[in-house]
C-alpha positions in Angstrom: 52.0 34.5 312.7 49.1 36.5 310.6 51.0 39.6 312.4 54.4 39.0 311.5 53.6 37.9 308.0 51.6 41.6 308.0 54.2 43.6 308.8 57.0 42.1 307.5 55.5 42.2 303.9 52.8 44.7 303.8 55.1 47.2 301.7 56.5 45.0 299.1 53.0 43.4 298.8 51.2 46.9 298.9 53.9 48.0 295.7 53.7 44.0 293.6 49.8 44.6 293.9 49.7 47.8 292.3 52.1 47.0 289.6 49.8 43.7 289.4 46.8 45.8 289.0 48.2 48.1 286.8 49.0 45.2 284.5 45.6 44.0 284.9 44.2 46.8 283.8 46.4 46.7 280.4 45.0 43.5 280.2 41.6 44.6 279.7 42.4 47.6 277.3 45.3 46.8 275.5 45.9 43.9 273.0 48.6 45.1 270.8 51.7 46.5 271.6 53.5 48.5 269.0 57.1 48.9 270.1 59.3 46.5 272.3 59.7 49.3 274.8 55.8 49.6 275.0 56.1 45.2 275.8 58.7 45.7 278.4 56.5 48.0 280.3 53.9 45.7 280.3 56.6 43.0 281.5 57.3 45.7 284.3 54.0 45.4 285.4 53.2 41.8 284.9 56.4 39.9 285.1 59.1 41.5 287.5 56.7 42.3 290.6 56.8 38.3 291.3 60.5 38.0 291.3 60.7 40.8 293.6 58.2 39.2 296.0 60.1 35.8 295.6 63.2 37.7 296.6 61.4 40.1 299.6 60.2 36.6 300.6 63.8 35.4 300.3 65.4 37.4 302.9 66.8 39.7 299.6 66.1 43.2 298.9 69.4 45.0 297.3 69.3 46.6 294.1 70.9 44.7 292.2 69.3 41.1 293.0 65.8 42.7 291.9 67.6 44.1 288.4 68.3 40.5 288.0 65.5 39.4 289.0 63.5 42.1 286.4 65.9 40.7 283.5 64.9 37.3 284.5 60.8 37.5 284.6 60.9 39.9 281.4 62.6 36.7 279.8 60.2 34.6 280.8 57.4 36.7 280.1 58.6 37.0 276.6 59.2 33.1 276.4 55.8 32.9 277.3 54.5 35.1 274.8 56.4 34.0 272.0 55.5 30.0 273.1 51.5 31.2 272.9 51.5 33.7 269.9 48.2 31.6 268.2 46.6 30.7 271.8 46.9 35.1 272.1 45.4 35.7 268.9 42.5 33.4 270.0 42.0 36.5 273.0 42.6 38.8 270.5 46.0 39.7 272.0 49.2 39.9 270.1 52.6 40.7 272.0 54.7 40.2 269.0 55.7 44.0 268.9 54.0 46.0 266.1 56.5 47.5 264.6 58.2 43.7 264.2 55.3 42.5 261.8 55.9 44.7 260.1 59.9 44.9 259.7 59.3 41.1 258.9 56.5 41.8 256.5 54.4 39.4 259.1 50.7 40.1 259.5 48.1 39.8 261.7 46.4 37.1 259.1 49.1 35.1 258.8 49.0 35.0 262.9 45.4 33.9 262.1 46.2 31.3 259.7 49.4 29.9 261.6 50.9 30.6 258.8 54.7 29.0 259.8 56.2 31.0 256.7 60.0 32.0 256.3 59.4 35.7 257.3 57.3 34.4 260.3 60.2 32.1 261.4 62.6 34.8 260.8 60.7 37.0 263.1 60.4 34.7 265.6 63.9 33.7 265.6 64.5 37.5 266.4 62.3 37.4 269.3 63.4 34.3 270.9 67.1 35.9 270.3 66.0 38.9 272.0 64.6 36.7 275.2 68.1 34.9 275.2 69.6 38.1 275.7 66.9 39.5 278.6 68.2 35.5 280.0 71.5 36.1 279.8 71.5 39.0 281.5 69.4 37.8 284.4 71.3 34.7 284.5 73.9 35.9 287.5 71.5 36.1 289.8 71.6 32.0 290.2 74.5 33.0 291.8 73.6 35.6 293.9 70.3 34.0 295.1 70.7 31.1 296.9 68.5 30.7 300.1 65.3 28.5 299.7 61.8 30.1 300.6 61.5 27.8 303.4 65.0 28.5 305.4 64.1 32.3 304.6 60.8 32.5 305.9 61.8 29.3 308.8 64.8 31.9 309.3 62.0 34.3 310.9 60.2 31.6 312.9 57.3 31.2 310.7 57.9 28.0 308.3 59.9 26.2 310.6 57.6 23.2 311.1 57.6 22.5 307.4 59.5 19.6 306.2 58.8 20.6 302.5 61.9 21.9 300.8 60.9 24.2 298.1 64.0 25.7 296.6 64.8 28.6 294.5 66.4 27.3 291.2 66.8 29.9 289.1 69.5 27.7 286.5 67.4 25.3 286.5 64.3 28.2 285.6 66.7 29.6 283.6 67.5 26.4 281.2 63.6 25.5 281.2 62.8 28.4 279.8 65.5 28.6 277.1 64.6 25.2 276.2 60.9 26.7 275.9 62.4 29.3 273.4 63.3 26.6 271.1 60.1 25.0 270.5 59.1 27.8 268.4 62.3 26.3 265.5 59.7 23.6 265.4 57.7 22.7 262.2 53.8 24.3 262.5 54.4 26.5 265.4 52.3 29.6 265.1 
C-alpha cells in the first residue's frame, strides 16, 4: 500500500510541499502585505496547494477543477483572515492589504484598539465583498467535483476496507464560509 500511495502521489505531494514551504517561509519574514495582489500570492502558496491535493487525491487533475479549486481556498483564506484580523495583530501579522488601511483611513492602532469604527467596518465590508466574489467564482466546482475521498482512493484498492464516508462538500464549504464572512457585520468585531 506504502508503494502505491508513493508513486501515485509523490509529484503532486513533491509540488503542494514546496508551495507549503514557500508559504512557510513568508510566514516567518513577512507580516504585512501591502497590495491585494502581494495577499493572493501568499494565498497561492498557503491556500490553493490543499485544494489541489484534495482533488489529486480525488481522482481529479484537469485544469480547470484546480482554477476552481484556487478560487475556492483563496476565499477561504481570506474569510479566515478577515474572521481573525485582532487574533493576527496579536502575532504581529496583518493581512488586511496595506494599501486598504489606508484608502479607508484605518490604522494599524485602531487594529490595536479593536477599534469597530465606521471606516473600519467600511473596510471590512470591502474585504468580505471581495472574498464573496473569490466564492463565487470558485463556487462551480460543487458541480464539477463530486467523488468522495474514500470511493477515490477505494477506487485504486487502497481505502476499500473503510466504512467511513468522508465526502467532499464543497456547497456545503462554500455556505460555511460565507456565513463566516458575516460575522465581521457584528457589533465589536475587530
Amino acid at each position: 500500500m506504502g508503494a502505491l500511495l508513493s508513486s501515485t502521489f509523490s509529484a503532486p505531494l513533491r509540488v503542494a510541499s514546496a508551495d507549503l514551504l514557500t508559504a512557510f517561509r513568508q510566514d516567518q519574514t513577512i507580516t504585512r502585505y501591502e497590495t491585494f495582489d502581494d495577499l493572493l500570492g501568499y494565498c497561492h502558496y498557503s491556500a490553493n496547494p490543499v485544494g489541489h491535493l484534495v482533488l489529486y487525491l480525488c481522482g481529479y487533475r484537469d485544469a480547470e477543477r484546480q482554477q476552481l479549486s484556487d478560487f475556492t481556498c483563496t476565499a477561504l483564506q481570506l474569510a479566515n483572515f478577515w474572521q481573525d484580523v485582532s487574533v493576527d495583530y496579536e502575532k504581529d501579522r496583518i493581512y488586511l492589504p496595506l494599501e486598504d488601511l489606508r484608502r479607508f483611513a484605518v490604522t494599524e492602532n485602531d487594529i490595536a484598539q479593536k477599534d469597530n469604527s465606521r471606516a473600519f467596518r467600511d473596510m471590512m465590508r470591502f474585504e468580505v465583498q471581495r472574498a464573496r466574489e473569490w466564492f463565487s467564482r470558485g463556487l462551480p466546482l460543487a458541480g464539477v467535483s463530486t467523488r468522495t475521498l474514500v470511493e477515490a482512493v477505494g477506487a485504486r484498492g487502497v481505502a476499500g476496507r473503510y466504512t467511513a464516508c468522508v465526502k467532499l462538500r464543497l456547497c456545503t464549504c462554500w455556505l460555511s464560509s460565507v456565513t463566516i464572512t458575516v460575522t465581521v457585520y457584528s457589533p465589536g468585531c475587530a
